[in-house]
C-alpha positions in Angstrom: 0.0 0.0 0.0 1.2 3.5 -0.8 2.5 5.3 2.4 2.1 9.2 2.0 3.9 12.0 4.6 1.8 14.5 6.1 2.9 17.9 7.0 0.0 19.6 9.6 -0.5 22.7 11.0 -3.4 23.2 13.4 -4.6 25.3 16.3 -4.7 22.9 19.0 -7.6 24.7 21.2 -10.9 22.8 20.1 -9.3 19.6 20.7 -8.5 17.2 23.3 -5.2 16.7 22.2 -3.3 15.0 18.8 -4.1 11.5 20.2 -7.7 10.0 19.0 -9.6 9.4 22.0 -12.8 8.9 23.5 -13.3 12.3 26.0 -13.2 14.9 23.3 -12.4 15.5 19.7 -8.8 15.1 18.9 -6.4 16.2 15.3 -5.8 12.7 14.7 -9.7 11.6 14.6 -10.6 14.7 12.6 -7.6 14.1 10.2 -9.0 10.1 9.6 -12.7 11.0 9.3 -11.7 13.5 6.6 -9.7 10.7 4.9 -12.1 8.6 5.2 -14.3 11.1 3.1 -11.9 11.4 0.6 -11.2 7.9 -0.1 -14.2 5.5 1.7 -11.0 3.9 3.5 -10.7 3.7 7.1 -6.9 4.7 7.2 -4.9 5.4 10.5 -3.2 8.4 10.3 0.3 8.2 12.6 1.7 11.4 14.1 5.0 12.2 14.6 4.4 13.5 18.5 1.5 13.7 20.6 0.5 17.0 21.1 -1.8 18.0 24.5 -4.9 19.4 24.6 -4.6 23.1 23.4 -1.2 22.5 22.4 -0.8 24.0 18.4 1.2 22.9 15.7 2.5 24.4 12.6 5.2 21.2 11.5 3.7 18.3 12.8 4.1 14.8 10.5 2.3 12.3 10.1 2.0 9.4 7.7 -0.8 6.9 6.3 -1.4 4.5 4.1 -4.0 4.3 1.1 -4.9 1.7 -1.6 -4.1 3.9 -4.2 -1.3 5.5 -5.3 -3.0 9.2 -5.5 -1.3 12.0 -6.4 0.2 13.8 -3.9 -1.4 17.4 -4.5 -4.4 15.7 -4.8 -4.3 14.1 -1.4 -3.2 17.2 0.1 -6.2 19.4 -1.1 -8.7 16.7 -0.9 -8.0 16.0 3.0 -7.8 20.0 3.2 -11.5 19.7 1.1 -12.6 18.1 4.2 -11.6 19.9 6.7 -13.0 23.2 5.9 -15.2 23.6 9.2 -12.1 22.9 11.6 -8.6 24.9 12.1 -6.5 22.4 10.6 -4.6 22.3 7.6 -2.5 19.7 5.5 0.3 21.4 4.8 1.8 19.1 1.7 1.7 15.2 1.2 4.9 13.2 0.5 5.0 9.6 -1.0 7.4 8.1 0.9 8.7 4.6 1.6 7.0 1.8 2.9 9.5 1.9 5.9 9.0 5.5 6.8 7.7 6.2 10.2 6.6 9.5 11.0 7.1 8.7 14.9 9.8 6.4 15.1 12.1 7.1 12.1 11.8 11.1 14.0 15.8 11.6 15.2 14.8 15.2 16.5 11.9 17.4 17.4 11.4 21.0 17.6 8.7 23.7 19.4 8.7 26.7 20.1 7.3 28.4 23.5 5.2 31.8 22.7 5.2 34.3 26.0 3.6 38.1 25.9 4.9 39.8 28.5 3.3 43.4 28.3 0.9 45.2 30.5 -2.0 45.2 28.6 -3.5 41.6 27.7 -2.7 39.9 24.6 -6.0 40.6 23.1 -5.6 38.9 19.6 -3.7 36.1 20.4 -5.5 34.7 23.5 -5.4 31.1 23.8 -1.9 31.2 21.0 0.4 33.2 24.0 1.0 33.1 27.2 0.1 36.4 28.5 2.4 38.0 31.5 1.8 40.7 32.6 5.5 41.8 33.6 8.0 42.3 31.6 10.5 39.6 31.8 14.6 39.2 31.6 15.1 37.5 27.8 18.6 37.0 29.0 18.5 36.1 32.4 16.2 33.0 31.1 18.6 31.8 28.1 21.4 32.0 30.4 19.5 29.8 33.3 18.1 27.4 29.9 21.8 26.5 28.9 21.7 24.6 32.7 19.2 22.3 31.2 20.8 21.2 28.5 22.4 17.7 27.9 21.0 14.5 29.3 19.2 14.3 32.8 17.0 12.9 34.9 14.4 15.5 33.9 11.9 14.6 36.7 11.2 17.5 38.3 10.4 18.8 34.6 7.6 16.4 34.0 4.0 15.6 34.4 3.0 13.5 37.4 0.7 11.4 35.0 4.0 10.9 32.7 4.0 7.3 31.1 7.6 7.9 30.0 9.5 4.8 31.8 12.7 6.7 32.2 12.7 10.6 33.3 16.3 10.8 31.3 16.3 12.6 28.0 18.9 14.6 26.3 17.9 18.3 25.4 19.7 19.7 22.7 18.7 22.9 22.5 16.9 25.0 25.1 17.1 28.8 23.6 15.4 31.8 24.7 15.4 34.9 23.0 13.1 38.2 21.9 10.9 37.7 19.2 11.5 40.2 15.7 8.0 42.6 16.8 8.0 41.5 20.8 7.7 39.0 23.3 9.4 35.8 24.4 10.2 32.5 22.3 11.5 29.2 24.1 13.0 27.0 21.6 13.7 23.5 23.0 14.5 20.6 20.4 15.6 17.0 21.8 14.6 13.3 19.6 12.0 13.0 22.7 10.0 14.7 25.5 8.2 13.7 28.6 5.0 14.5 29.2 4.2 18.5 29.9 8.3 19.3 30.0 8.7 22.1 27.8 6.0 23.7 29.5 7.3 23.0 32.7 10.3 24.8 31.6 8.5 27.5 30.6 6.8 28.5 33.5 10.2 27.5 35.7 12.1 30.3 33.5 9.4 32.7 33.8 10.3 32.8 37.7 14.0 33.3 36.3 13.0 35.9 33.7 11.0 37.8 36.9 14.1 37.8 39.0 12.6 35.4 41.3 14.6 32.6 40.4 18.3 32.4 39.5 20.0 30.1 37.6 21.5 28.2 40.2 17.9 27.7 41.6 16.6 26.3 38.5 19.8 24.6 38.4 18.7 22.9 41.9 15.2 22.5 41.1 16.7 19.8 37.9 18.8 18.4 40.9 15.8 18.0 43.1 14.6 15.0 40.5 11.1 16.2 42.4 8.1 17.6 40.7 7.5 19.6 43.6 10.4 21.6 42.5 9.0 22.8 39.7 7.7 25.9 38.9 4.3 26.5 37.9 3.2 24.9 34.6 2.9 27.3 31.9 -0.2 27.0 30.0 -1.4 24.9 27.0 -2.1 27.4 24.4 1.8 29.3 24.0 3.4 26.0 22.7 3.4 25.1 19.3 5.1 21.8 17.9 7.1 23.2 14.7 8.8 20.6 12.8 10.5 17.2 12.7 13.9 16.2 11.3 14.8 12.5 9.7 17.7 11.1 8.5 16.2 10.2 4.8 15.7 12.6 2.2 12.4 11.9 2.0 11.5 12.3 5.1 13.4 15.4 6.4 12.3 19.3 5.4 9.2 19.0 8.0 7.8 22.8 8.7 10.4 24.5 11.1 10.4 28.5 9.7 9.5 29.3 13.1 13.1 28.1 14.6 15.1 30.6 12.7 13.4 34.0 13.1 9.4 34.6 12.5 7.6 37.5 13.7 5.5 37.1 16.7 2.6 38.2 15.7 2.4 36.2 12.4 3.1 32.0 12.3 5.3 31.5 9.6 4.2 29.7 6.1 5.5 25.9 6.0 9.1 25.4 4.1 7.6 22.6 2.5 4.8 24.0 -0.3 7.0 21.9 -3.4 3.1 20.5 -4.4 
């Protein structure tokens, strides 16, 4: 059966996560039921991570099989045919080879952390920032990030519902900086995540960026290997999943224009519109 590569953008906030499931709508579901209109074939659609509930995407992947060997532009804009009534978008479709995995042949993930930090509320992109209300330390927080990176029991930094059998992961890039037109961006990119991490990050460096953490306290908080020692969780709706990278041509090029530069108050198109 032909195997076809997914690239998916979608605003995360109507939906009880990427994972189909049986308490709310999810991306995955409302990505098979619109194959499933497309072709009469009830086709699994497999995605590269599994995004939380209210957690966005702009480079997720994902791959599926079909009986037949469509063309790709056409499997693109009939799945997007389909989707009209919801806030996701297939982004380009890749044929690809039969051992192609969008989740396990993934060596690296990216996202990218969104943080207003303004007095007046973030009145257009409710539910897509994380709005504080102070201003916060840009610097102070990339300097305390760099403490992060490497492999470590990341317990502290995870969800107390994690499934993850081992807290140890290696982070290979924890980056804060200013966005081009304002704000905060947390870039983190590792080959896996626990459960909730980046955002506990996030709302541990927010202490930092407030001058009510230092470095050496977050430091001790990764020490602690206690989720107690966390700081609070930063919400759903700032963190966006933007790309994937592979080790095959044809799998590698997933959406990541939000890693270099973007402006903050406009999400990037996808690098990948070749169809």
């Amino acid at each position: 059966m032909p195997r076809f590569k997914l690239v998916v953008e979608y605003d995360g906030g109507p939906y009880a996560g990427w994972q189909r499931q049986a308490n709310g709508p999810s991306v995955q579901g409302s990505l098979e039921e619109a194959v499933f209109r497309f072709v009469g074939e009830r086709a699994t659609v497999f995605g590269a991570g599994r995004t939380d509930a209210g957690v966005h995407a702009t480079g997720q992947v994902a791959h599926l099989d079909l009986e037949r060997d469509w063309r790709t532009d056409t499997v693109r804009d009939a799945i997007n045919a389909h989707l009209r009534e919801e806030p996701i978008a297939v982004l380009s479709a890749t044929r690809v080879a039969d051992d192609f995995d969008a989740r396990f042949s993934a060596k690296r993930r990216h996202y990218v952390y969104r943080i207003i930090d303004r007095r007046a509320p973030a009145a257009l992109f409710r539910e897509r920032v994380w709005w504080v209300s102070r201003p916060l330390d840009a610097d102070l927080m990339d300097a305390a990030a760099k403490r992060l990176v490497g492999t470590h029991d990341f317990s502290t930094f995870r969800a107390a519902n994690c499934q993850a059998k081992n807290p140890v992961r290696t982070l290979d890039r924890l980056d804060v900086r200013r966005a081009v037109d304002g704000g905060v961006e947390i870039l983190a990119s590792a080959r896996s995540f626990l459960h909730s991490q980046i955002r506990s990050f996030a709302g541990s460096l927010k202490l930092v960026g407030e001058k009510r953490w230092t470095a050496d306290e977050l430091e001790a908080a990764l020490a602690a290997r206690d989720r107690v020692a966390c700081g609070p969780v930063a919400p759903p709706g700032g963190l966006y999943f933007v790309g994937v990278d592979y080790e095959t041509a044809e799998g590698d090029g997933a959406a990541r224009s939000l890693l270099p530069t973007h402006s903050f108050t406009s999400l990037a198109a996808s690098s990948e519109r070749r169809n």
